[in-house]
N, C-alpha and C positions, 0 to 999 in steps of 0.2 A: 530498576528504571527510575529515571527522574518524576518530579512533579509536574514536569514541564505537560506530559499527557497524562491520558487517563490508563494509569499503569492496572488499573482493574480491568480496563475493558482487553488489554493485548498483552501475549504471554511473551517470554523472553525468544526473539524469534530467530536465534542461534541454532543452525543445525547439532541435534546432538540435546538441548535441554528442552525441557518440559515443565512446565505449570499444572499444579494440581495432578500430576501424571497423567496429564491429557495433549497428546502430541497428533498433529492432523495432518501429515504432508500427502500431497495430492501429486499426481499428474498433474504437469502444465506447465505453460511459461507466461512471463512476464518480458517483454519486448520493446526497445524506443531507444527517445532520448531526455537525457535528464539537463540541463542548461544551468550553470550559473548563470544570474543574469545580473550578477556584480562582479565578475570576471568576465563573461561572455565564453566561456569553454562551456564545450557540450560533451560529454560522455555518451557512452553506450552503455544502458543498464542492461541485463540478458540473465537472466535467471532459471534456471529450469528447476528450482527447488522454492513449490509452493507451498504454501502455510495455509488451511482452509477450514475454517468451522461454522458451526451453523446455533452457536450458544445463546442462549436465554432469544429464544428467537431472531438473532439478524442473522444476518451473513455476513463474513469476517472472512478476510485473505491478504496475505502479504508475501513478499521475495524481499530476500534479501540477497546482497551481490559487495564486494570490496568494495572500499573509498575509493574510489578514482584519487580523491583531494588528501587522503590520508592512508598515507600507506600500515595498512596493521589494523585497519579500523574497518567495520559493514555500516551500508546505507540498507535502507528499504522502502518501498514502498507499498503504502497500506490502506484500506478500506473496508469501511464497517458501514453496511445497509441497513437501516433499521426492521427492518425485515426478512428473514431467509426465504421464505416466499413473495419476497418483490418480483413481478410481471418484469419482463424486458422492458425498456425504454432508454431515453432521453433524463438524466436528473443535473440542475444545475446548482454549483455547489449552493448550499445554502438552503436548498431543498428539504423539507424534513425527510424524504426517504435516505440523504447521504446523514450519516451518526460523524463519521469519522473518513477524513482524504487527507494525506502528509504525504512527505516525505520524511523518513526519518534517519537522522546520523546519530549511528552510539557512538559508547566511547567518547567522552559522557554521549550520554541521551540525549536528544533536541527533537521534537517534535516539529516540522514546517508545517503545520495545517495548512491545507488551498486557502484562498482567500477568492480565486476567483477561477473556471472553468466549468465543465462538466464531466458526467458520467456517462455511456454507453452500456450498454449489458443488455447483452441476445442470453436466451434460457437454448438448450439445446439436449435432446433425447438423455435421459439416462443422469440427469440434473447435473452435468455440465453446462460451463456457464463462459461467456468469449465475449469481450466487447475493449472500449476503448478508455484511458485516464488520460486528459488532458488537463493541466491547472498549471495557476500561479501560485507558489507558496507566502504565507507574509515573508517578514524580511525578520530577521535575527542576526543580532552582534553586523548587520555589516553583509549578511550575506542572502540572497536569496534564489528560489528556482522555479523554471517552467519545465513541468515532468509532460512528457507526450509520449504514451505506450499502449500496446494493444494485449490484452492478456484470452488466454485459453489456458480455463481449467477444468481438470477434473471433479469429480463428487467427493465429497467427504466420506 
């Protein structure tokens, strides 16, 4: 992974590899739309292969799904809580409970950090977790995005 994130904080999230042999796919989906908003196309992200852990304390989950914009290449979409026992709420980016909100395109790597939106996340029996990523990515080379998806996952 590039320098462009913190390639310690998030494993290579390619179905099929592992970090440290530690691989966490959960039940769940990932659901919305992802927008350029230097083109103005929107895609359908739909993921039903979640990524889920609960490492040095946060909580960490992402999907990934093809480029829409690059054929051959995966996006994702990712979030790291600063805590794995965060209460349900409302966090707006910037927040100290959000660590980490992107969008990410490999092939190279590119990290969009939000720059602006919020979080949702309901806790629900059996430490499944469902709520809502809304944001604005910054902009990079020219490009940037407004991701709006509701996610339901399972436990680690």
């Amino acid at each position: 992974m590039s320098t462009d994130h913190e390639s310690a904080e998030w494993p290579a999230s390619h179905p099929g590899k592992t970090v440290s042999g530690v691989k966490d796919e959960v039940e769940g989906t990932i659901e919305g739309q992802v927008k350029n908003l230097s083109t103005g196309v929107s895609h359908l992200f739909s993921d039903p292969w979640i990524w889920r852990d609960e490492q040095a304390g946060t909580l960490r989950f992402h999907g990934v799904v093809p480029d829409p914009e690059k054929p051959g290449a995966l996006v994702g979409i990712l979030l790291t809580l600063a805590s794995a026992a965060q209460p349900g709420g409302k966090f707006q980016v910037g927040a100290p409970e959000i660590k980490i909100l992107g969008y990410l395109k490999y092939h190279p790597d590119q990290l969009f950090h939000a720059e602006s939106g919020e979080v949702t996340l309901e806790r629900q029996p059996e430490n499944r977790i469902n709520g809502t990523l809304k944001f604005t990515t910054t902009s990079k080379g020219g490009e940037q995005y407004q991701v709006d998806v509701i996610f339901d996952i399972g436990a680690p």
